[in-house]
C-alpha positions as CSV (number, residue, x, y, z in Angstrom):
1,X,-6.1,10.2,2.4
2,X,-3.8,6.9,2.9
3,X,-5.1,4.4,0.3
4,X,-5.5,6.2,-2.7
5,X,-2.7,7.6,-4.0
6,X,-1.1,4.7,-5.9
7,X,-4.8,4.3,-7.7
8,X,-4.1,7.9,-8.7
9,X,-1.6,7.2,-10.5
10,X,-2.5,3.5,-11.8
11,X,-6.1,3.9,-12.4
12,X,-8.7,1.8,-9.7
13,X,-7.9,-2.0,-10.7
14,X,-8.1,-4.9,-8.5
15,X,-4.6,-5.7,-8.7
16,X,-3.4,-1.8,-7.4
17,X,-6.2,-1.8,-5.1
18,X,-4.6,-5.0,-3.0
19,X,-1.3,-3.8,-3.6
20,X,-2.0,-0.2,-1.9
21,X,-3.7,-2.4,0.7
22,X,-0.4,-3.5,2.2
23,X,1.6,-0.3,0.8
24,X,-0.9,1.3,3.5
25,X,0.2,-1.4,6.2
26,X,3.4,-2.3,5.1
27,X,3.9,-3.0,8.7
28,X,0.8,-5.2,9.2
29,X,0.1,-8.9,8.9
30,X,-2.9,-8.7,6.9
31,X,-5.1,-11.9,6.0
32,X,-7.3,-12.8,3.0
33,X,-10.2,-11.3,4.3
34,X,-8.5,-7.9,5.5
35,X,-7.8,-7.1,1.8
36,X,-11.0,-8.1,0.8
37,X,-12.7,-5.6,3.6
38,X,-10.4,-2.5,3.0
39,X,-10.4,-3.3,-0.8
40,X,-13.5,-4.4,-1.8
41,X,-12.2,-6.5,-3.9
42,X,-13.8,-10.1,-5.0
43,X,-12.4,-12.5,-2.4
44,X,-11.5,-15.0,-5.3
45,X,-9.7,-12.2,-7.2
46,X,-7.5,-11.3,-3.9
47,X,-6.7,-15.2,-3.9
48,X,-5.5,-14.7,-7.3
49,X,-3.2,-11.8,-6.8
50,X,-2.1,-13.0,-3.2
51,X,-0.5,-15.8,-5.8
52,X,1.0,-13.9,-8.0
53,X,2.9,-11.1,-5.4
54,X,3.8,-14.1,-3.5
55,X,5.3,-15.6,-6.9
56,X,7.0,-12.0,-7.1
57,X,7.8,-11.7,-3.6
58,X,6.7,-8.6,-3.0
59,X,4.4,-9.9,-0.1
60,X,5.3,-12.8,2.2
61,X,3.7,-15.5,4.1
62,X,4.5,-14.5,8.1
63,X,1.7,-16.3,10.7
64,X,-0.9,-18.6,10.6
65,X,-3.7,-18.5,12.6
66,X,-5.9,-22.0,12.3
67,X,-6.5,-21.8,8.8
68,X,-6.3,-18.2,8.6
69,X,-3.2,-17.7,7.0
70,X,-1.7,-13.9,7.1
71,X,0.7,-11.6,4.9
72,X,2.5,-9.1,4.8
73,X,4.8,-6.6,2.4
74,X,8.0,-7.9,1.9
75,X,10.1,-4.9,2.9
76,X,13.4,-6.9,1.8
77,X,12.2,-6.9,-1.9
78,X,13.1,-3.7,-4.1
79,X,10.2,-3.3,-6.0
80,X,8.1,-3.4,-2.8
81,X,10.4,-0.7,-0.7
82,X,9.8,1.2,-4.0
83,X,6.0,0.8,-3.8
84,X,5.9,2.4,-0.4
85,X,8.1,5.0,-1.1
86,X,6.1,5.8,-3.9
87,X,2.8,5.7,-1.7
88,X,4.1,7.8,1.1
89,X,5.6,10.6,-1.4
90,X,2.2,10.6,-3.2
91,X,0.6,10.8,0.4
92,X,2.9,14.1,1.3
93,X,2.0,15.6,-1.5
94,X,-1.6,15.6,-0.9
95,X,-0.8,16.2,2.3
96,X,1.0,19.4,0.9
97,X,-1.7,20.7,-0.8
98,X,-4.3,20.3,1.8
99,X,-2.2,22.4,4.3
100,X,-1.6,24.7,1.1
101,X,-5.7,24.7,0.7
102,X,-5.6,25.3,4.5
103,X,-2.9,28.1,4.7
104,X,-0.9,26.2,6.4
105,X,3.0,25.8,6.3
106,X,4.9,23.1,5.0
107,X,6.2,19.5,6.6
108,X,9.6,17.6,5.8
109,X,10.1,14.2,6.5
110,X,14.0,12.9,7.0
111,X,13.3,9.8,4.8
112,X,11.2,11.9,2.0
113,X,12.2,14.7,-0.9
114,X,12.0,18.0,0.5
115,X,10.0,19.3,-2.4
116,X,7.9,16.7,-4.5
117,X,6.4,18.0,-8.1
């Protein structure tokens, strides 16, 4: 379920498929050829938006492994706190309506809405 919410709302592009990447592992270093993997996106393309979040800061540079440099979301940044947020309450509310599918009662989360529409 994880992984396709934010292309729900944004349509399936390159750039929101890379961003959801680390929206789904906001907690991850991730390298160049993790996003291309759980993206499928163009390895070139990924180089291209890697630039331009680092420009933004939404992702930053953390370890470097031989040539193998990794990233990660920068979780001090607004607009990327705001992308996760947005990820996990698009991922509760399909979560919501498979358990409503299933018959099954409803979850609450302390750092989500109660109720998302």
């Amino acid at each position: 379920m994880r992984g396709i919410t934010l292309t729900k709302i944004f349509g399936s592009c390159h750039d929101v498929a890379v961003l959801e990447r680390f929206a789904d592992n906001y907690e991850e270093d991730l390298s160049i050829g993790d996003i291309v993997y759980m993206s499928g996106v163009p390895r070139t393309t990924v180089y291209r938006i890697i630039k331009k979040l680092l420009d933004r800061k939404v992702i930053i540079k953390t370890k470097k492994y031989g040539r193998t440099q990794l990233y990660r979301l920068n979780i001090d940044n607004e607009v990327a706190r705001a992308i996760v947020y947005l990820e996990n309450v698009m991922a509760q509310k399909e979560m919501e309506k498979l358990m409503e599918k299933e018959g099954m009662a409803k979850f609450s989360h302390p750092h989500l809405p109660d109720t998302v529409q």
